[in-house]
C-alpha positions as CSV (number, residue, x, y, z in Angstrom):
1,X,0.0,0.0,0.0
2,X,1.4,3.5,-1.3
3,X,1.9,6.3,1.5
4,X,-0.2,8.6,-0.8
5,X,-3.4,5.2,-0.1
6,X,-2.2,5.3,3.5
7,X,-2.8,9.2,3.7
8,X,-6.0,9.1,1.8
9,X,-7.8,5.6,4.0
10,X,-6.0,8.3,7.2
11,X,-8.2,11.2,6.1
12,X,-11.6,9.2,5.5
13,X,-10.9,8.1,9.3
14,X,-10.7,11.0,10.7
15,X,-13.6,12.5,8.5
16,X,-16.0,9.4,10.0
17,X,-14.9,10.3,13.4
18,X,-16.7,13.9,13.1
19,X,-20.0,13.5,14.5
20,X,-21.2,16.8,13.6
21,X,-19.2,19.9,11.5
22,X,-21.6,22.6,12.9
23,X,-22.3,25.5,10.2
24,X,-18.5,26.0,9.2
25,X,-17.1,22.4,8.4
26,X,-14.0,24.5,6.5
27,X,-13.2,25.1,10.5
28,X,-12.0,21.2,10.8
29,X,-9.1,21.5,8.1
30,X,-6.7,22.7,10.6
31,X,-7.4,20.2,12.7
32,X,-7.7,17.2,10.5
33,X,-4.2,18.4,9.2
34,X,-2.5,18.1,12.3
35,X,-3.8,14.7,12.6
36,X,-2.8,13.9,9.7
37,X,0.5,15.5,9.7
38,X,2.5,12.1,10.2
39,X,1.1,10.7,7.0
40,X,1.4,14.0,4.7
41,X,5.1,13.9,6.0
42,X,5.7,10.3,5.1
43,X,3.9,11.2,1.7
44,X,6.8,14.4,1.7
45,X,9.6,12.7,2.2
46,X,8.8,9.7,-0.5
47,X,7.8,12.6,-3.0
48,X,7.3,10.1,-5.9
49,X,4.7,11.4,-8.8
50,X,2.5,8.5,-8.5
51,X,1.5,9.6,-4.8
52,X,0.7,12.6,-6.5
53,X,-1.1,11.4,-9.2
54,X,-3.2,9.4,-7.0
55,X,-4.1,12.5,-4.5
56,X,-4.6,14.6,-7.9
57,X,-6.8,11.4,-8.8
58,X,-8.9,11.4,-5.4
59,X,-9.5,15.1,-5.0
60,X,-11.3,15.7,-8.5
61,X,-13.3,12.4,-7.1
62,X,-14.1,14.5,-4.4
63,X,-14.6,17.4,-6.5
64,X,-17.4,15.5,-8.6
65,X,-18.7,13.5,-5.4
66,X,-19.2,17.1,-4.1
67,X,-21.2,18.7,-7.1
68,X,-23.6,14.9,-7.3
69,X,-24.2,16.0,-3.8
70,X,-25.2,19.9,-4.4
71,X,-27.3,18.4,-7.7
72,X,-29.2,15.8,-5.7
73,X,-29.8,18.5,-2.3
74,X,-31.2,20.5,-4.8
75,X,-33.5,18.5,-6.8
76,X,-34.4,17.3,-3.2
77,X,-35.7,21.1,-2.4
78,X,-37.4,21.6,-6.0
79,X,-39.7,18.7,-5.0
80,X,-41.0,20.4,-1.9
């Protein structure tokens, strides 16, 4: 298993282990960061372009997963 996999399976983790993100969940990035700061450093220090490919490839995941979301909340309200 790649650092980059081991950084990624990290960060869904600690994202499960937040009950509730209030009305500002951007306020948890600094947090989940320094939790996760042993795994970004091991990520660092191995600095190889297929862990980058493979964060590049999981954010626009979460980039789309984000937007099927928004689409689906708001179809939800149009039916109300």
């Amino acid at each position: 298993m790649s650092k980059a996999t081991k950084l990624l399976m990290a960060l869904d983790r600690v994202l499960l282990a937040i009950d509730d993100f209030g009305d500002d969940p951007l306020s948890e990035i600094d947090a989940v960061l320094t939790r996760l700061e042993p795994d970004i450093q091991q990520v660092e220090i191995r600095g190889r372009d297929k862990h980058q490919a493979e964060i590049y490839v999981a954010r626009d995941r979460a980039s789309v997963k984000v937007e099927v979301l928004n689409r689906v909340m708001e179809r939800c309200h149009q039916k109300r």
